[in-house]
N, C-alpha and C positions, 0 to 999 in steps of 0.2 A: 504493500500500500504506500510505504515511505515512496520508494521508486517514482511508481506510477505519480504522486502528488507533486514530485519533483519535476519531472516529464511537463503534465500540464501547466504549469505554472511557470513554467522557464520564461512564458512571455508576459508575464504580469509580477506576479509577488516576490517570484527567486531571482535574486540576479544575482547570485552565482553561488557553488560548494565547492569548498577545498576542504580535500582531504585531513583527516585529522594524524597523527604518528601511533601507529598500530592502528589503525582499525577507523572504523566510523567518519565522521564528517561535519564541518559547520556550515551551516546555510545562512546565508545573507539575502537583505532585502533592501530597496530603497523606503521600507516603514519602518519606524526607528521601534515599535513595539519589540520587546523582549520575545513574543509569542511568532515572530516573524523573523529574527533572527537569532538562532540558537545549535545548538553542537549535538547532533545525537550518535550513541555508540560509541563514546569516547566516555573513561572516565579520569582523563589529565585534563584537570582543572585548570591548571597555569596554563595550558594551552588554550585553554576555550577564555577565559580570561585577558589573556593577550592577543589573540586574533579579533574577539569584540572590540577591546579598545582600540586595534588599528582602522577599524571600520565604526568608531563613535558612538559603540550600542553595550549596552550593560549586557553583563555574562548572564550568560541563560543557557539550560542543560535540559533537555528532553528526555529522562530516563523512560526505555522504553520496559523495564522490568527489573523488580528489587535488585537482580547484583550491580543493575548499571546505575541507583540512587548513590548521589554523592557518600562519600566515607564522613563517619560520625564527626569526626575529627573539623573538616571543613562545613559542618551543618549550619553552627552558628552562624557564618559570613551570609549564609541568606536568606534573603527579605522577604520571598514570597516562595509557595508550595502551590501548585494550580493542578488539581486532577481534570485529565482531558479524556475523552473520548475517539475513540476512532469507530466507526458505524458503518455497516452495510448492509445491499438488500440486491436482489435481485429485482430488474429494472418491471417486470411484470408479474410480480410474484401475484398469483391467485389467491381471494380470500383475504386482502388486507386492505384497508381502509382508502387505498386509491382508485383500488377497479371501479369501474364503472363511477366515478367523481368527477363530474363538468361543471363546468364553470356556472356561475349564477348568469342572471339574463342583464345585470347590472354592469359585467364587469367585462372587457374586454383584453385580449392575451396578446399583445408582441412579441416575437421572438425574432433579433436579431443574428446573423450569422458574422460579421465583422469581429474581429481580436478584442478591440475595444466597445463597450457600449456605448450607446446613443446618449442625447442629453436626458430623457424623460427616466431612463434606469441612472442616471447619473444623480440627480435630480430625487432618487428614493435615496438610493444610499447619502446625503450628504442631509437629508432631516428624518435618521432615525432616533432621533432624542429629542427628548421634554427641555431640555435644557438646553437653551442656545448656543451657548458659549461652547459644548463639548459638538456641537452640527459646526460651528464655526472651527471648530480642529478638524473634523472628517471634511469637512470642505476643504480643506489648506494641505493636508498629509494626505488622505484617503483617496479621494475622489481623483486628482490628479496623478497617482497612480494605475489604474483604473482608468483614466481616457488616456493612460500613454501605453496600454499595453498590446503585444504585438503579435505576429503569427507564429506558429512554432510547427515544422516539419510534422505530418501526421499526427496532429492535433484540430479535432473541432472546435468550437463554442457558440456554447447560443446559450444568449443573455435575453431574458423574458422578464418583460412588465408586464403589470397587474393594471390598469387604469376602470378609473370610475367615472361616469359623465366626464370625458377627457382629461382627468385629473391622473399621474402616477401614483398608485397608491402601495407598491409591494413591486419586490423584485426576487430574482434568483439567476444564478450562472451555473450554464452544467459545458462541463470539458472530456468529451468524448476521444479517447486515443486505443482503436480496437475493438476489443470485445469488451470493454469496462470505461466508466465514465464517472467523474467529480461532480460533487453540486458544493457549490462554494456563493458565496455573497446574498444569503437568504437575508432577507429583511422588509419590512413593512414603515412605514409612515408614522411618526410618533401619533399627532391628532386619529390613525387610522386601525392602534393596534388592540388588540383586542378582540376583534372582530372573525378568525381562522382564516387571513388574508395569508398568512404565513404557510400552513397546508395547503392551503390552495394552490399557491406558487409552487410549490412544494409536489405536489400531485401533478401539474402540468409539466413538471422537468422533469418526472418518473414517464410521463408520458412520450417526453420527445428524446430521452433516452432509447427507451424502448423501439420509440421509429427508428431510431437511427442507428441500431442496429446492436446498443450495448446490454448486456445481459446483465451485468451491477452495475452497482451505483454506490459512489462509498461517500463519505464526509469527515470530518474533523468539524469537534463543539465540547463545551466545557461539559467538565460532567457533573453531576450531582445534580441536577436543576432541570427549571421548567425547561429548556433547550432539549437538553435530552431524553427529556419524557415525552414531548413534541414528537422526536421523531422515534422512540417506541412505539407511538401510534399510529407512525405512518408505515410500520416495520422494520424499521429498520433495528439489528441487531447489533450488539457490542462485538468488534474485532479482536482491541486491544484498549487498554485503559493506561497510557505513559502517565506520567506525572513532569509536567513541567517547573522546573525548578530556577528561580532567577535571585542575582546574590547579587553582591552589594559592589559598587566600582571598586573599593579599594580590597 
């Protein structure tokens, strides 16, 4: 799944992995989030600490299972413990909460085929929050990530809005490479959430998976929370559960 996440995103979120000494790798991003750039399968901390600071991003460790969690010894240096999710389903599995689920008569589906989305998915993701001030960050870091991103050698994507009486109200990204496909950038409209705009989205990107010819559908979301019960209900099953770990600059 790491692979494969790697693959589709070369032209948006990764821009670039080096190898780490013995083993594993650090991935970098042009988003300075910890959760976007971090070191997995390595557990030489000096290293993963000195290749973030060359690249201006706090250390951050993706253990994908207990032997690969930092040694006790270096625990205290850090700040945060983040259990994550990794989640899959087969793109048409029967008997789960998407079959036969079309849209309401309200709502209208775009689905773009371009690397980059359009402005009206650009447009969801930059007011997915109550709070201004943190949309005026996804506007400034996020968003223009995301309209700069580009094609990558046998890789699809189709980015789908949600719109209501011509308004963008929900978004989703699904990145098809083969027989398996990514849904990445799910999100709904602060004023619009609440409403199962999220499944909806959600349900039409199992759908055009499916056309297109991919048998799974995987994801990456925090765990323990309404997110990933979200999509327990849309089927999707736990892969792997890493824990992402991020420690202090010094």
């Amino acid at each position: 799944m790491l692979d494969t996440h790697l693959r589709m995103q070369a032209g948006c979120y990764v821009a670039g992995v080096e190898p780490a000494p013995g083993g594993g790798c650090y991935i970098r991003s042009a988003l300075p989030e910890p959760g976007f750039n971090l070191a997995v399968g390595t557990g030489d901390l000096g290293w993963v600490a000195a290749t973030a600071r060359r690249h201006g991003r706090r250390p951050a460790l993706l253990a994908l299972d207990d032997a690969a969690s930092p040694d006790p010894d270096v625990k205290p240096a850090c700040i945060g413990r983040f259990p994550t999710r990794w989640m899959v389903r087969d793109s048409g599995a029967p008997g789960s909460s998407t079959t036969g689920s079309a849209l309401s008569d309200s709502l209208a589906l775009t689905v773009e085929t371009n690397p980059a989305p359009g402005r009206d998915f650009l447009t969801v993701c930059g007011d997915l929050y109550a709070d201004p001030a943190t949309n005026a960050v996804a506007q400034a870091v996020f968003v223009p990530v995301l309209a700069a991103a580009r094609a990558v050698p046998g890789v699809e994507t189709r980015h789908l809005t949600l719109s209501e009486a011509g308004t963008p109200v929900a978004c989703a990204s699904l990145y098809r490479a083969g027989s398996r496909a990514g849904l990445y950038n799910v999100g709904t409209r602060a004023p619009h959430q609440g409403r199962g705009l999220g499944a909806a989205v959600t349900r039409a990107a199992l759908r055009c998976a499916a056309e297109a010819g991919a048998g799974t559908v995987s994801l990456q979301c925090v765990g323990d929370g309404p997110v990933e019960r979200l999509y327990q209900r849309l089927g999707f099953t736990v892969a792997a559960s890493p824990v992402l770990w991020v420690f202090d600059d010094a």
